[in-house]
C-alpha positions in Angstrom: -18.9 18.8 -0.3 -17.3 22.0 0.7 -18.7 21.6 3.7 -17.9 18.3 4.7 -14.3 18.5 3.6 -13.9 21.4 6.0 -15.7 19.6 8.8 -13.6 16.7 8.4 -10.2 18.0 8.8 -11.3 20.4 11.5 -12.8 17.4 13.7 -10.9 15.9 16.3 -12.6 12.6 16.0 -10.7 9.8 15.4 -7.3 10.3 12.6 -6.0 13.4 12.7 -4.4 14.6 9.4 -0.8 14.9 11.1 -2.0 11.4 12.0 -2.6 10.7 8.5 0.4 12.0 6.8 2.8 10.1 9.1 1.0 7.1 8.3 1.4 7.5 4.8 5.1 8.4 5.1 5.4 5.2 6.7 4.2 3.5 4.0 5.8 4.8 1.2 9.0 4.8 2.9 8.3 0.7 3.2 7.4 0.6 -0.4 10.5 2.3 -1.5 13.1 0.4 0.6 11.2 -3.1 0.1 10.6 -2.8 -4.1 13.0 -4.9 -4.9 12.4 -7.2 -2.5 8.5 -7.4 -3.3 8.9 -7.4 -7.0 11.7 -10.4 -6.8 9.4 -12.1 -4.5 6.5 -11.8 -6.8 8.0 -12.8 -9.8 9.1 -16.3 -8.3 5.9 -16.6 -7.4 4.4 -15.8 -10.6 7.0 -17.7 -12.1 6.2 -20.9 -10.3 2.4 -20.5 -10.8 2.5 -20.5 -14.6 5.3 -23.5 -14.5 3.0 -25.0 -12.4 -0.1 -24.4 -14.6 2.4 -25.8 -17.6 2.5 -29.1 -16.3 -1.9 -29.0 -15.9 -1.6 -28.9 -19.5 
């Protein structure tokens, strides 16, 4: 396991870990600015769904 770890972060193929870590700074960095946003968004949506489902009913 060793072994492959090592190989895997020394190999030039494809992602490299620089590659990696800006990608996932990226990401977070949307995830942080957007919460609100996602969560509000989510919530009327969940909200609708089960309002929704209360009329099925």
């Amino acid at each position: 396991m060793k072994r492959f770890a090592t190989g895997f972060f020394d190999s030039e193929d494809g992602f490299s870990t620089i590659e990696l870590i800006l990608i996932l700074v990226v990401l977070v960095t949307l995830v942080v600015l957007f919460k609100g946003q996602v969560i509000a968004l989510l919530n009327r949506a969940f909200g609708e769904i089960n309002n929704q489902a209360g009329k099925v009913y």
